[in-house]
N, C-alpha and C positions, 0 to 999 in steps of 0.2 A: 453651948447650945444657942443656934441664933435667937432671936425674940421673932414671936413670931406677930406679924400684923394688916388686918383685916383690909382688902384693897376694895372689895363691893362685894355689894350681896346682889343676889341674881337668880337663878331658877335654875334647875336640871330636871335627869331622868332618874330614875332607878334603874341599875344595871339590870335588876333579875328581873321587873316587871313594867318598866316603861310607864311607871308614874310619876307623873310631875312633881319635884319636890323642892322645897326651898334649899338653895347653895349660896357659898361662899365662895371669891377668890382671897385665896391666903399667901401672902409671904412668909417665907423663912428666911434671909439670907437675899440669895440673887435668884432662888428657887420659886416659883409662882406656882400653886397647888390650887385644884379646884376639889370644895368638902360639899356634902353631901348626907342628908340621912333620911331614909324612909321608916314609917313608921311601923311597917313590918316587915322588911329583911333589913335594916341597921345601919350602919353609917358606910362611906367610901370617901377614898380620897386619892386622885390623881394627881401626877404633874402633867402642866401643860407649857411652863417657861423652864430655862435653864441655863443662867451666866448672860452672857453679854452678846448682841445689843443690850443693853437691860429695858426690862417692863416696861421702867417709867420713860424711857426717851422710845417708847414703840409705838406704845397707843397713841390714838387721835380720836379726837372728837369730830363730832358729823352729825349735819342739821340731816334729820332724814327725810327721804320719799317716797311716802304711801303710793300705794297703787291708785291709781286712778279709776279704775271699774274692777272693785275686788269681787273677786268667781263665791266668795263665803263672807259669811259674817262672823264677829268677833263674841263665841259664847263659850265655847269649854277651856278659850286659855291656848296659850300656844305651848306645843307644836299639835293641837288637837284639830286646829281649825284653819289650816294649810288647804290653800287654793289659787291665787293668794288671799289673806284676811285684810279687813283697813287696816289692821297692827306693823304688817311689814314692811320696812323701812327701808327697802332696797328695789328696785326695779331691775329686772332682769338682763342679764350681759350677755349668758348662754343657756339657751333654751338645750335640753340633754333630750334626745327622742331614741327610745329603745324599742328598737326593732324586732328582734329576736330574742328567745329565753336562750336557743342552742348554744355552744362553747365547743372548739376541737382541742383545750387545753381540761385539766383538769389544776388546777393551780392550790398551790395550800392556802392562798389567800384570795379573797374575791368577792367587791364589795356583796353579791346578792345568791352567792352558793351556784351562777348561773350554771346551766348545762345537766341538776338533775335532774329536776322533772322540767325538760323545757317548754312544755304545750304547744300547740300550733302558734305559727307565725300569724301576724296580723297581714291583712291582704293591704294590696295595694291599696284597694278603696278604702277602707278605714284606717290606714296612716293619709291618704287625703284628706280626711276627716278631722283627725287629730293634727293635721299641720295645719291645716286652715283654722281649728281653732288655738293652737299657739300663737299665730299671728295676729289673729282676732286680741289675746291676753296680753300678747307681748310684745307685737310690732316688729320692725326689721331688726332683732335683733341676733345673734349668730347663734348656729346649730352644730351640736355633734351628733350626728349618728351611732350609737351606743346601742351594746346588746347585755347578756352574750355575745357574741362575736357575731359583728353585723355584716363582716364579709362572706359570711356560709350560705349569705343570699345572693344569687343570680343577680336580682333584679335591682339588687341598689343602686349601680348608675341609676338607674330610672325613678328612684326614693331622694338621690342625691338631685337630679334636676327637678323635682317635682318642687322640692323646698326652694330651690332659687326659683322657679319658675311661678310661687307665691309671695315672691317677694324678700326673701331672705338674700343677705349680699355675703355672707361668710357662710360656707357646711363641711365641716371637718370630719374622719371617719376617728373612731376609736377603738384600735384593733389591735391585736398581737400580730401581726404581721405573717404570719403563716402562706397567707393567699397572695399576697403581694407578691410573697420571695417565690413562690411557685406559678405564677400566671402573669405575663406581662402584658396578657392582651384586656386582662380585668383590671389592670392597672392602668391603661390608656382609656377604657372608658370610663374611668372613676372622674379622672383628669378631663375628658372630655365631656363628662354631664357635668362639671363646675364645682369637682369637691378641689378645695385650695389645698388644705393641709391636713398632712393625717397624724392625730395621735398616738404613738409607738409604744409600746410596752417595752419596756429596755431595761433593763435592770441591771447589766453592769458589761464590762468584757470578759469575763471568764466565765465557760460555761458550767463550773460548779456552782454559781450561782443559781445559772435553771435549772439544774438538777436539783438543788435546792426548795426553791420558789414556784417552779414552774413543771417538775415534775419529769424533763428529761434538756437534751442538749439545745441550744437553740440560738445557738452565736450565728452560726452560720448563714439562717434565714435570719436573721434580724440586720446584717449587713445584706444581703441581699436586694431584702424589701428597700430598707433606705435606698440601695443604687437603683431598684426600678424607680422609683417616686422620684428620685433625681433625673430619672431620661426620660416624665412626663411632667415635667414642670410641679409638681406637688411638693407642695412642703411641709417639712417632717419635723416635728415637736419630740424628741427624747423623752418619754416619762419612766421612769427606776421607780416602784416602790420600795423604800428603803426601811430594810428590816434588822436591828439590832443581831451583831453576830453572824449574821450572812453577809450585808452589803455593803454594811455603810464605806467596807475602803474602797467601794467603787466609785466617788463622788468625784473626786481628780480623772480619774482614765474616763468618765465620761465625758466631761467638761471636754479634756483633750482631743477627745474621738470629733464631737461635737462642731470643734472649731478646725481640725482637721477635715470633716466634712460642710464644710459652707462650701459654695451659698444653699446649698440643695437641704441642710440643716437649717433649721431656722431658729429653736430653742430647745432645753432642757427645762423640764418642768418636774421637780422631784415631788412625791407624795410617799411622807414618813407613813409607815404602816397605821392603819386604823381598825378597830378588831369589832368588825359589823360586817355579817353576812356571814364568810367561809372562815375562819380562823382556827388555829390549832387548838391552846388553847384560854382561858381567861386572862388577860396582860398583867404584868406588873409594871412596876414604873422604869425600872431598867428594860423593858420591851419596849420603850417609846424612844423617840428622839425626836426632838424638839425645834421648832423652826431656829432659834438661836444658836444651837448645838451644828444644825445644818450649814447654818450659813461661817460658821466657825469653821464646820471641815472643806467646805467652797478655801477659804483663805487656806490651810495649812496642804491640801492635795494638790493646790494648784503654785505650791509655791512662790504666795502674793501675789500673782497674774492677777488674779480676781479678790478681794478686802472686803472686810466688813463694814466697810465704812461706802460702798458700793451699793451695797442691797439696801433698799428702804421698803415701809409698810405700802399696803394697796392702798388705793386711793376710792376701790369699789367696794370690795368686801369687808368686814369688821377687820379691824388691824390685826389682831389674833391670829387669823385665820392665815393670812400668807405674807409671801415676800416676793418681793422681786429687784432684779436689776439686769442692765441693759450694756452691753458690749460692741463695739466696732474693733474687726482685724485690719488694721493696713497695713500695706503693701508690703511693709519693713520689718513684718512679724510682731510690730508692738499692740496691744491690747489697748485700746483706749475707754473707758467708761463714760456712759454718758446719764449715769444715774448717781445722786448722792444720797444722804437719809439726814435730812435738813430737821426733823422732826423736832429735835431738843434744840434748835436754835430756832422755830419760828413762833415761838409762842404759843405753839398749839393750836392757833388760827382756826375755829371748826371750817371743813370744807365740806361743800355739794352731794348729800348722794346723788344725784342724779347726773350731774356733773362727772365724777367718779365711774360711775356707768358707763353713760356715752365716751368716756374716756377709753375705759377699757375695752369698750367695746371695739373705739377704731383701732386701738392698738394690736388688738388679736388681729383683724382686720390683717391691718396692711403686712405686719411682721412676721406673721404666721404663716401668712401665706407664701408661697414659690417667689422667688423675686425675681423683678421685673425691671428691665432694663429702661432706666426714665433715661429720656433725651430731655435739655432742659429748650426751654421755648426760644424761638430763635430772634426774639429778644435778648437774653441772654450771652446768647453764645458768643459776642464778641467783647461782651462786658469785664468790668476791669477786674482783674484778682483779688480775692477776699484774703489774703493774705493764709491760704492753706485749706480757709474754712471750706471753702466750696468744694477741693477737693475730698475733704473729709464726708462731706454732704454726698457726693458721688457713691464712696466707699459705702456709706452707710446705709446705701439701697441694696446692695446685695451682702454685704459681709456684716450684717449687726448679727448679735445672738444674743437672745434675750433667754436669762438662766433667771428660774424664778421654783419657786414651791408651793401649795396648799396642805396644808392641814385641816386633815377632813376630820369631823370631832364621831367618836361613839358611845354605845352609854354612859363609857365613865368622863367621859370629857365632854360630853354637851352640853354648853350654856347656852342659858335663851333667849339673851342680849347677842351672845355673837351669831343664833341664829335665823334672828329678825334681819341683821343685815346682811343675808345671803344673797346674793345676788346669779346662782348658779341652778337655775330650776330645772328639775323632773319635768317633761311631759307625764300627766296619769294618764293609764289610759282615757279615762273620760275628761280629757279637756282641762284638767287643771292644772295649776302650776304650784310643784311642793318641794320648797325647798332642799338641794341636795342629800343632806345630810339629815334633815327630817322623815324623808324620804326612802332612806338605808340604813337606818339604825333599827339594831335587833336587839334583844333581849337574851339573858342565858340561854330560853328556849329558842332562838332564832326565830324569834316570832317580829313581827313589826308594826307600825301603826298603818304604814300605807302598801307596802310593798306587802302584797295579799297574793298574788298569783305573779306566773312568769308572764310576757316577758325579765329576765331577769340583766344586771349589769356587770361588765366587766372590770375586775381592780386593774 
């Protein structure tokens, strides 16, 4: 029996009724578990780690960054007082604006049930309203258009330039791709009102997966949509939610697919299942898989191609929460990395939230987006050989792929440390900004703290 031992105390939710209650993270072993007890429905306990990287060479400390003009003040405790509050220590990467409650999937998983009662869309004037005050809370910083499925709107090109058109320099669509693969001419004005890159629902290459997950066949339009968004410059982000028992051996054949598709592929982004909003039904701990667990089947699907020693912690969000690392294909078919996880060899050094931010922020930026063929300055151009580098530098504008994940925490796994350093905000309808996952977490009853009416979100 390992011994088990106390790594911090911290805050949660109660699963059944979404009250704030003191927690624990626990070790056992190489196992990291987060405990939990309410004083009237009982104790819980999740994992949220699992083997190696281990814990202790994952975390990092981080001097944080309050909001500058927070939308609420700091009285019932977080996650009660989300807008943002002075408490939260992250400044925002991506602004999430949910356009519609509708869905033309019915999926067994889904962060907000979207698609049952989906209510009226919000008009163009008032997503004016509400972009101009994200911008106002959050400044130039990048935008998804999230629903339901925000492509069952006509007028999104026109939602898509309205945000660049306040100032925002990144707007990403986040879609199942259904519209894509069947409309090429909604596909050229998505691209042409300024949306860079769209986020994919993609869950694997075999269609018993979406019969599975998604509720019928859907290989066919999901390679589709990719090839339209390749023959309008848009750049396509892979995201699989990966669910224990269905998916997980699709982590390899997507990787592959992925790098078989550059440059018009830009990354995979996995999200281990999170059981908030539509889920079958209440998780156990073999229902999860674990950023670690993930980054372990990246190394053995891809047959070393890609290593553990590759992916390191975010430099934005709470360490917890994700992973990433960064890839170039050249020319010779060999794989090269350009990410290590320095973490257990740099002392720990606290770094920048805000720093971290603007980090990530330009990295979605430029990598996410379509790529674009740089000429270098004709300064350069006659300048003496870097010994390879340069042409790797070349390479690296259209063939990087950047394979990364989040874990999104639900009742039983939300800590209130890792969700102060969110840095992935809800637009509310009324103007404020609430943290991700504060945001979509439900209770037994599907009930939530913020998420009251639809519009609703797509998993």
């Amino acid at each position: 029996m390992n011994e088990e031992v106390l790594l911090a105390e911290t805050q949660s939710v109660c699963p059944e009724c979404l009250a704030t209650v003191p927690a624990a993270r626990v070790a056992r072993g190489e196992c990291v578990y987060l405990r939990k007890t309410c004083p009237e429905h009982g104790s819980f306990e999740s994992v949220v780690w699992r083997g190696r990287p281990a814990y202790s060479s994952w975390v990092r400390p981080k001097i944080p960054s309050h909001p500058a003009f927070p939308s609420t003040r700091a009285e019932k405790g977080c996650p009660l007082d989300c807008g943002l509050c002075p408490e939260h220590r992250q400044h925002t990467c991506t602004a999430l604006i949910e356009v519609t409650g509708r869905c033309n999937l019915g999926c067994a998983f889904c962060f907000a049930d979207s698609g049952k009662i989906p209510g009226p869309d919000p008009s163009l004037e008032q997503l004016e309203t509400l972009v101009g005050r994200a911008f106002a809370a959050a400044g130039p910083c990048n935008v998804q258009l999230s629903g339901g499925e925000p492509t069952l709107r006509d007028d999104l090109p026109e939602i898509a330039a309205l945000c660049r058109s306040r100032g925002f320099p990144f707007v990403q669509v986040n879609t199942n791709g259904l519209r894509l693969a069947a409309d090429d001419s909604y596909v050229q004005k998505l691209g042409a009102a300024g949306v860079a890159s769209v986020f994919l629902q993609f869950d694997g290459m075999d269609d018993a997966v979406y019969r599975a997950l998604r509720g019928r066949e859907l290989l066919r339009e999901k390679l589709l949509a990719v090839k339209r968004c390749a023959g309008h410059g848009i750049g396509v982000v892979l995201v699989p939610t990966l669910v224990p028992g269905v998916n997980t051996d699709q982590i390899g054949p997507v990787i592959d697919f992925a790098l078989g598709g550059l440059p018009a592929v830009r990354g995979v982004h996995f999200q281990p299942v999170s059981y908030f909003g539509r889920y079958p039904e209440p998780p156990r701990d073999e229902d999860r898989i674990t950023i670690p667990e993930i980054v372990r089947q990246i190394e053995t699907q891809t047959g070393g191609r890609l290593r553990v020693e590759n992916f390191e912690p975010p430099s934005c969000e709470n360490a917890l929460c994700s992973f990433h690392g960064n890839f170039v294909l050249l020319e010779d078919g060999e794989l090269r990395p350009w990410t290590q996880n320095r973490t257990s060899k740099c002392g720990c050094k606290p770094i920048l939230a805000a720093e971290g931010a603007e980090k990530a922020r330009r990295f979605v930026s430029r990598f996410w987006s379509g790529p674009v063929e740089e000429k270098p300055p004709p300064s350069l151009r006659n300048a003496p050989a870097l010994g390879g580098w340069d042409d790797f530098l070349d390479r690296a504008r259209t063939h990087s792929l950047s394979v990364s994940g989040m874990a999104f925490q639900d009742a039983w796994t939300l800590d209130i440390e890792r969700l102060k350093d969110c840095c992935i905000h809800v637009v509310h309808p009324d103007g404020r900004l609430i943290p991700f996952c504060a945001y979509n977490v439900t209770d037994g009853g599907k009930r939530s703290h913020y998420r009251k009416s639809p519009p609703g979100g797509a998993a």
